[in-house]
BALOKOL-132331 format. One record per residue (C-alpha): residue number from 0; residue in three letters; x, y, z. Coordinates in Angstrom, 1 decimal. Example, Ala and Ser with C-alpha at 12.3 -4.5 7.8 and 13.67 -1.06 7.14 Angstrom:
0 ALA 12.3 -4.5 7.8 .
1 SER 13.7 -1.1 7.1 .
END
This chain:
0 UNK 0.0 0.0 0.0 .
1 UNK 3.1 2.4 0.0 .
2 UNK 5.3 3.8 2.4 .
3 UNK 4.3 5.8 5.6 .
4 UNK 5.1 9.2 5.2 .
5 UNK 7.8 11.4 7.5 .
6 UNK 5.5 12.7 10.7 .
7 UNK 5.6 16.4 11.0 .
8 UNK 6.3 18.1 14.5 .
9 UNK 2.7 20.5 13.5 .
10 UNK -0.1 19.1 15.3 .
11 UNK -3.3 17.5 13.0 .
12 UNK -0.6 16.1 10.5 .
13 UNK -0.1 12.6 10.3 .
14 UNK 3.8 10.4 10.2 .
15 UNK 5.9 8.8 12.3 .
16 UNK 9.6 10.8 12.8 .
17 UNK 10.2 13.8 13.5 .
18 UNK 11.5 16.5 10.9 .
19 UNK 15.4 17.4 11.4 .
20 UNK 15.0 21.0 11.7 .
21 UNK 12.7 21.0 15.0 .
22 UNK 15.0 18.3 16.7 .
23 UNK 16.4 20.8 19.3 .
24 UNK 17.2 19.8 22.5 .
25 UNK 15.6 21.3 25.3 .
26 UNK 16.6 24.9 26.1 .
27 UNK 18.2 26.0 22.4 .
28 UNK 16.1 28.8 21.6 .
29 UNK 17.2 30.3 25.3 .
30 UNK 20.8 29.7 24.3 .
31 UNK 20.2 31.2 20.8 .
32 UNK 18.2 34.4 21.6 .
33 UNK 21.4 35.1 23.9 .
34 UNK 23.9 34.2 21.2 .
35 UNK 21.4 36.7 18.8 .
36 UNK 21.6 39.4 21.9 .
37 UNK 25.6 39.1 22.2 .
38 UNK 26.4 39.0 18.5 .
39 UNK 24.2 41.5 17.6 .
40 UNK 22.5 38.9 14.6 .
41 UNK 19.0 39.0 14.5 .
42 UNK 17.6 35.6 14.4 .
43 UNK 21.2 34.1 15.5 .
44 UNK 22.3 30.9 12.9 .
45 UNK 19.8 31.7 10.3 .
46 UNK 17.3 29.5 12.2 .
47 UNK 14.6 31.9 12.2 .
48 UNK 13.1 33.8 15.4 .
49 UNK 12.8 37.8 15.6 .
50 UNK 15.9 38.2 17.5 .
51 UNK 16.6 41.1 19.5 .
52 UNK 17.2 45.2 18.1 .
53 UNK 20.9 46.3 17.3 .
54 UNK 22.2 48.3 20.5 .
55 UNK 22.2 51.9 19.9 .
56 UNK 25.3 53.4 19.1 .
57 UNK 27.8 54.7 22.2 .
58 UNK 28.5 58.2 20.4 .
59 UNK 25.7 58.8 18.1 .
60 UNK 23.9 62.0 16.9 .
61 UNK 21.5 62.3 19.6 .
62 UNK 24.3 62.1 22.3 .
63 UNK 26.4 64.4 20.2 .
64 UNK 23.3 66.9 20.1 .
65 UNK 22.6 66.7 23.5 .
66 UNK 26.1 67.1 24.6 .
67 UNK 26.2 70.3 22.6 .
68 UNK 22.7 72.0 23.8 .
69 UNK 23.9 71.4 27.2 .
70 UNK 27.2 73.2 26.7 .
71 UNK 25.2 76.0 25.2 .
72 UNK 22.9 76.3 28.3 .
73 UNK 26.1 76.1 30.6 .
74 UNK 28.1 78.7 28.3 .
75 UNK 24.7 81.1 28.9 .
76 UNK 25.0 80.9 32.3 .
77 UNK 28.7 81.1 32.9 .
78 UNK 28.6 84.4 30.4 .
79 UNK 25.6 86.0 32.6 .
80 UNK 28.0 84.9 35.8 .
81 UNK 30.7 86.5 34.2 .
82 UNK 29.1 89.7 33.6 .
83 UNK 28.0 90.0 36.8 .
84 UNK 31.6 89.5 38.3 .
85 UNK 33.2 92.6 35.9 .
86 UNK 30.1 94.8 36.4 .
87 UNK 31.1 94.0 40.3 .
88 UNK 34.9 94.3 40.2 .
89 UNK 34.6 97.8 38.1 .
90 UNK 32.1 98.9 40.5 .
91 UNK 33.5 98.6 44.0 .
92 UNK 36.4 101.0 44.0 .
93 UNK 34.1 103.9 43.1 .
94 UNK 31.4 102.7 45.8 .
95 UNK 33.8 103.1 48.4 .
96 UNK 35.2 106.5 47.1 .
97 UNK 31.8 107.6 47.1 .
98 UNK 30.5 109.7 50.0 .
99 UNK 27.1 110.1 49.4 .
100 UNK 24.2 107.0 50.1 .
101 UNK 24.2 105.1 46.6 .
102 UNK 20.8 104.6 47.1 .
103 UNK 18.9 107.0 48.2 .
104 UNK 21.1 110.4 46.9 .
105 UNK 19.5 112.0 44.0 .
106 UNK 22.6 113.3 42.6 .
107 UNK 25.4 112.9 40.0 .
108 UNK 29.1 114.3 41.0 .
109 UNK 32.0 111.2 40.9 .
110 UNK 34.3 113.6 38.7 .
111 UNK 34.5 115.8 42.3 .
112 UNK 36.5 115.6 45.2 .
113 UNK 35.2 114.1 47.0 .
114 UNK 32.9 112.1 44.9 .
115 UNK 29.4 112.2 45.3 .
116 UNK 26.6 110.3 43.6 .
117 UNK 23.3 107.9 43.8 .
118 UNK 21.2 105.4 41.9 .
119 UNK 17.9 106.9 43.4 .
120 UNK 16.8 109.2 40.9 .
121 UNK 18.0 107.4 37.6 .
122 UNK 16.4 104.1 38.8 .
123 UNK 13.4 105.7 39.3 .
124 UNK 13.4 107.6 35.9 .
125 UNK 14.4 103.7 34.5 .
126 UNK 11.2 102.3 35.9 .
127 UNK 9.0 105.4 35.6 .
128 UNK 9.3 105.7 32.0 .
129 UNK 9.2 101.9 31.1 .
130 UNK 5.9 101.6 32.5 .
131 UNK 4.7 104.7 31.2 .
132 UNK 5.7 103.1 28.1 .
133 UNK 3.7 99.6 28.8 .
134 UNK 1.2 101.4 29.7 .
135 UNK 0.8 103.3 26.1 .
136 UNK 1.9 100.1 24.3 .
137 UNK -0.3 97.1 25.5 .
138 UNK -3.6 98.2 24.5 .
139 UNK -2.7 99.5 21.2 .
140 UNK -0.1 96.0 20.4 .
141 UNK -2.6 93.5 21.5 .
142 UNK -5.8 95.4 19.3 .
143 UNK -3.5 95.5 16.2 .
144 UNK -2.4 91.4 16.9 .
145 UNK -6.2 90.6 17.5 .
146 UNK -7.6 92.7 14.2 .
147 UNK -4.6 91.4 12.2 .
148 UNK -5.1 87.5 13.3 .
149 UNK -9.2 87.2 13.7 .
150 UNK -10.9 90.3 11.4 .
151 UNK -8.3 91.6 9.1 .
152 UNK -8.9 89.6 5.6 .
153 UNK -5.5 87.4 5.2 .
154 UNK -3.5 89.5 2.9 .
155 UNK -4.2 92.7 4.5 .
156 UNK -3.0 91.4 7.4 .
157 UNK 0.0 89.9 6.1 .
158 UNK 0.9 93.2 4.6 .
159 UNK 0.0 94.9 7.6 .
160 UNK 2.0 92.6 9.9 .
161 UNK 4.9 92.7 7.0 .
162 UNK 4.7 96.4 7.7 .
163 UNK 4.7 96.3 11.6 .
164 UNK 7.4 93.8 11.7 .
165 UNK 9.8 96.2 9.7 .
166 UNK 9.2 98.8 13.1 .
167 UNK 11.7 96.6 15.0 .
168 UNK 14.5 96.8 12.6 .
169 UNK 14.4 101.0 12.7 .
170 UNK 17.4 102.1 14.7 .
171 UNK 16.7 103.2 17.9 .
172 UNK 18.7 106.8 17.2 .
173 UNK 16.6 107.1 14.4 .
174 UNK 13.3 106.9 17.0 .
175 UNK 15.3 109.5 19.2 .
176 UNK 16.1 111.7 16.4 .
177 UNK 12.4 111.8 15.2 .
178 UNK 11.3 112.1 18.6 .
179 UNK 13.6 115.4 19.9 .
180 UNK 12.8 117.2 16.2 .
181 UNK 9.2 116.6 15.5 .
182 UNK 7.4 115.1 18.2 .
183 UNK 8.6 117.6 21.1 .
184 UNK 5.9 120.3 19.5 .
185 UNK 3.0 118.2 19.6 .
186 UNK 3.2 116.7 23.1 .
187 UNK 4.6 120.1 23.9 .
188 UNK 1.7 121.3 22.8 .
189 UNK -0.7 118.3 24.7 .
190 UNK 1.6 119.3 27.9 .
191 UNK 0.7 122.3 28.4 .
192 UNK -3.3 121.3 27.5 .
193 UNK -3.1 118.1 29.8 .
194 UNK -1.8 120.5 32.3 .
195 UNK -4.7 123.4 32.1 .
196 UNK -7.2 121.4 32.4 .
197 UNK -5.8 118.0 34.7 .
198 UNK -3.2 120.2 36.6 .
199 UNK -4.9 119.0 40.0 .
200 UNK -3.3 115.8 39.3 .
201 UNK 0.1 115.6 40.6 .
202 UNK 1.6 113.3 36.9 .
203 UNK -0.2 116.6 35.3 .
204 UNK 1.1 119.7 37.7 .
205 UNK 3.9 121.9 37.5 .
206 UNK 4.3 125.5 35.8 .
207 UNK 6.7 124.3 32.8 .
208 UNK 8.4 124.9 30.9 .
209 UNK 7.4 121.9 28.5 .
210 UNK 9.6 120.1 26.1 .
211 UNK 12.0 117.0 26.6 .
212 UNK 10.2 115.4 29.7 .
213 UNK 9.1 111.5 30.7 .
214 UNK 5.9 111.9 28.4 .
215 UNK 8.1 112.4 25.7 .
216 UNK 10.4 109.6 26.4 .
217 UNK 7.7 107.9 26.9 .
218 UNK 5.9 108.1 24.0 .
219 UNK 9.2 107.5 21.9 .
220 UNK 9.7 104.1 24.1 .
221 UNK 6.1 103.0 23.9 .
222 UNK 6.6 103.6 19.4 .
223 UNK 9.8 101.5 19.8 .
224 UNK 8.3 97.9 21.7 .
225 UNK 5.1 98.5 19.9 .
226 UNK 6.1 96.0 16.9 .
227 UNK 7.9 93.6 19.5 .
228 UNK 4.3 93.5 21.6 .
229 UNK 2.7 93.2 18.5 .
230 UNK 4.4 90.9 16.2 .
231 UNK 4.4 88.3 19.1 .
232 UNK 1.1 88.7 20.8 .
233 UNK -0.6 88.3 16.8 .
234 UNK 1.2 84.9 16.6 .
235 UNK 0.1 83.6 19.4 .
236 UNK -3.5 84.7 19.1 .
237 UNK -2.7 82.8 15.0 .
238 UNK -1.5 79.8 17.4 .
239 UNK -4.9 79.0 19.0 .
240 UNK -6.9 75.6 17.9 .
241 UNK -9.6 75.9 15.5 .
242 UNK -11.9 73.7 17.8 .
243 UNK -12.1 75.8 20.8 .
244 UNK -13.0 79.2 18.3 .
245 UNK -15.4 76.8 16.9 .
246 UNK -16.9 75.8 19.4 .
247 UNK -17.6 78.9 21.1 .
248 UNK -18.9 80.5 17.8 .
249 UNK -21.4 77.0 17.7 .
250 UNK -22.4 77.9 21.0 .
251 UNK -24.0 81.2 20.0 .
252 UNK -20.8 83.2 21.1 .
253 UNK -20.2 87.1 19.1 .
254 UNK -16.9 87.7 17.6 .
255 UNK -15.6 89.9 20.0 .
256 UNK -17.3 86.7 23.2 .
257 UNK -15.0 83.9 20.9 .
258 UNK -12.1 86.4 21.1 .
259 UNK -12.4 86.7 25.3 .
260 UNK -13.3 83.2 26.5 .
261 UNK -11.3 81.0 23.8 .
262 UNK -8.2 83.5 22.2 .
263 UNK -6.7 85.8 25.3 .
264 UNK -7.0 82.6 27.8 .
265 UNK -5.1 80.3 25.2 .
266 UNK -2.8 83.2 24.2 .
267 UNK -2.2 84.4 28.0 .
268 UNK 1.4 83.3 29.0 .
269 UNK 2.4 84.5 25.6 .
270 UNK 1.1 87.3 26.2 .
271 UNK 2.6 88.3 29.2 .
272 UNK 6.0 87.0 27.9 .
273 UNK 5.8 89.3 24.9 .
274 UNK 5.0 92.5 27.6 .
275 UNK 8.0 91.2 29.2 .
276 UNK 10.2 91.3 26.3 .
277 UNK 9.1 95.2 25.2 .
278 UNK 9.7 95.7 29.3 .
279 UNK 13.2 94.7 29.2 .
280 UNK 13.5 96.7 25.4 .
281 UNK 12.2 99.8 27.6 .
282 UNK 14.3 99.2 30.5 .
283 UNK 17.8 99.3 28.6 .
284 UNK 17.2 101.6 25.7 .
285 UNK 19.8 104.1 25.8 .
286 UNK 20.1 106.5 22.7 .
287 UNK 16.1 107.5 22.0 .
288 UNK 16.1 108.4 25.4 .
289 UNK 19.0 110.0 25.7 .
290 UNK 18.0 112.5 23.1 .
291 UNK 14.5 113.2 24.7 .
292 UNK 14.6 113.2 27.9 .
293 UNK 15.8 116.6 30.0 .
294 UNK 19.1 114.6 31.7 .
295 UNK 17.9 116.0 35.5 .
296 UNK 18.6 114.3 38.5 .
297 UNK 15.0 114.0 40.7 .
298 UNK 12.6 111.8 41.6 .
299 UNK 9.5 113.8 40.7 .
300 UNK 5.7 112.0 39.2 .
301 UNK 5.7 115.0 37.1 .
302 UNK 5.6 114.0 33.5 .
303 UNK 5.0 117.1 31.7 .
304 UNK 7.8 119.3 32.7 .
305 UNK 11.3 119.4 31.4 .
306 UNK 13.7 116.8 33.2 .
307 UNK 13.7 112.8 33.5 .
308 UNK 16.5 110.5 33.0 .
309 UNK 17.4 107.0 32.9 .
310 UNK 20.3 104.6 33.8 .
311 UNK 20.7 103.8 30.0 .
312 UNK 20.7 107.0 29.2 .
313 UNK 22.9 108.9 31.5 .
314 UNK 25.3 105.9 30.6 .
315 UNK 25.8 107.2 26.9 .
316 UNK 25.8 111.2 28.1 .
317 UNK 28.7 110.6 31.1 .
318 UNK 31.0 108.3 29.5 .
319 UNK 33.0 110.8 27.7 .
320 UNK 33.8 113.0 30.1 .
321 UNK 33.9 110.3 33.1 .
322 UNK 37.7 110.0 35.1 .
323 UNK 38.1 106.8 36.5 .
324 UNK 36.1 107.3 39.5 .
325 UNK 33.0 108.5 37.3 .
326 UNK 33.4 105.3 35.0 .
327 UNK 33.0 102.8 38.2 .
328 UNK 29.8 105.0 39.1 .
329 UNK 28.6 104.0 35.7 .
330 UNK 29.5 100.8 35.6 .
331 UNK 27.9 100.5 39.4 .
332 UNK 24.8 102.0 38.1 .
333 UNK 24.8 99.6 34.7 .
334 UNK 25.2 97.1 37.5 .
335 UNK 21.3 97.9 38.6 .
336 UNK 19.9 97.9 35.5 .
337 UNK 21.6 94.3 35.5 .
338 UNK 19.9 93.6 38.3 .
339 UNK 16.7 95.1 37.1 .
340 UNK 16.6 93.3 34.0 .
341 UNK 16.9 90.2 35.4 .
342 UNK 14.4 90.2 38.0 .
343 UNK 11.9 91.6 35.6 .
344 UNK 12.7 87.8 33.4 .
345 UNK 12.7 85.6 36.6 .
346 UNK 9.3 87.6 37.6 .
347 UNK 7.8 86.4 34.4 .
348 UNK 8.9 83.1 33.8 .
349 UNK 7.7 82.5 37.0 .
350 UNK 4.7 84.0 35.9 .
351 UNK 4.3 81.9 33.1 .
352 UNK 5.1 79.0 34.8 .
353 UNK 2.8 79.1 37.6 .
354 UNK 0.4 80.2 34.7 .
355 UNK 1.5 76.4 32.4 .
356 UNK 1.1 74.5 35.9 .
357 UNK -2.6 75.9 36.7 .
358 UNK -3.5 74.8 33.1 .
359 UNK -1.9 71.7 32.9 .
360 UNK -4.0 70.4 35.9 .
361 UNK -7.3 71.7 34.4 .
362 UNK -7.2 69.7 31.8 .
END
């Protein structure tokens, strides 16, 4: 009747013998998936089986790039620790020569003997006009980013955004310039009306005379960040998911309702980082100011009269004329705006931060 077929190791197939290529002895895949994992073969012998995946390289890209990103956030930091070491070296000699409180002393005399001179009125001319400056700024940058991103038609507000970006790449003497030759007769002129008729508020008092004050400055400053506010705060508001302005426009929401509960919540810690970024603009420009404000040394709310001055600014109108002494008060008072600048970033990343962690555990 013919001879009985080989038996096959498969279950449901008939024979008598075993086929040669599953005799194994007990325990030889164990012993080949560790040869396959030492030799780096996948499937070890060419006897089938996935094998295990090649290990990853000991030096490869990834390593290499992560290496290098960390040396770049090291070199940051030892260039920020390094700044603040001159700054501090270049600035104690002339603190100790100095007579005065650095504080608190309004004036500006380390060329005399003995010298005499304080941070008190220039920080507060720093800050003063900064704000003012913010305060201008804001509300115009964020309605320009919100009609260019949700009701401008899309090439208007390209162009428009095109033309706004181009703001930030005037140079800064050429703000000042425009500032002390055209614009000190119109806010002259808004001076002396602001101070008619609002003179019983004490920003608004004085007797004049009007000209290169803190408005003034401060109207140049607030020009200057308007593009950096802007530019940022319209791609951020660009950034925010179709779904959720959907959704609030399904739910019967205006315009101007999807704009308030789905765009400035999304769009918030940007927000605030891109006010953070014209701050520190405001807080170290040096030349606009310079050429605007009246170089006085007094801690006065007046805006309107003549007078004002900044860190920044008395910076680039002392250096020339400094002695050595009056070059360490510089550099001691570029050492507070260093100071200032910085805790105005830690202030608002931990700002935004604290702002990431609240909506992280919302959703």
């Amino acid at each position: 009747m013919g001879e009985t077929p080989p038996r096959s190791a498969h279950a449901g197939t008939g024979g008598t013998s075993v086929t040669s290529g599953h005799d194994w002895p007990a325990g030889a895949s164990a012993r080949l998936a560790e040869t396959s994992v030492s030799t780096g073969t996948p499937g070890g012998n060419g006897m089938g089986g996935g094998g295990a995946l090649p290990r990853a390289r000991a030096f490869g890209a990834e390593r290499a790039f992560r290496g290098l990103t960390l040396a770049a956030g090291i070199a940051v930091l030892v260039i920020i620790a390094a700044i603040a070491v001159f700054l501090i070296a270049k600035a104690v000699p002339a603190l100790r020569a100095n007579t005065e409180n650095f504080w608190t002393f309004e004036g500006w005399f380390p060329n005399e003997n003995p010298p005499t001179f304080g941070i008190g009125a220039l920080a507060f001319g720093t800050v003063l006009t900064a704000l003012l400056a913010l305060l201008m700024a804001v509300p115009v940058a964020l309605g320009i980013a919100l009609y260019l991103s949700h009701y401008a038609p899309r090439r208007l507000g390209n162009g428009l955004g095109f033309l706004i970006d181009l703001l930030a790449a005037v140079p800064s003497v050429v703000f000042g310039l425009w500032g002390r030759d055209y614009l000190v007769g119109p806010i002259s002129d808004l001076s002396a009306w602001l101070n008619k008729y609002f003179s019983w508020i004490p920003i608004f008092g004085g007797d004049g005379p009007f000209g290169n004050s803190i408005l003034l400055g401060s109207v140049v400053l607030a020009i200057m960040v308007l593009p950096i506010i802007t530019s940022l705060s319209r791609e951020v508001f660009l950034q925010t998911p179709t779904a959720n302005e959907e959704a609030a426009l399904a739910l019967g929401a205006t315009r101007w309702e999807m704009l308030r509960t789905a765009v400035l919540p999304y769009g918030r810690p940007g927000i605030i980082a891109a006010v953070m970024l014209g701050l520190g603009r405001a807080l170290g420009e040096t030349i606009a100011l310079a050429l605007t404000l009246g170089s006085t040394y007094a801690i006065s709310f007046n805006i309107l009269e003549s007078g004002g001055n900044t860190i920044a600014a008395n910076i680039a109108n002392r250096f020339a004329e400094a002695n050595d002494t009056g070059r360490g008060a510089l550099i001691a008072s570029g050492l507070v705006l260093f100071a200032i600048t910085l805790i105005v970033n830690i202030t608002a990343r931990a700002i935004i931060y604290r702002r990431r962690e609240f909506t992280e555990s919302a959703a």
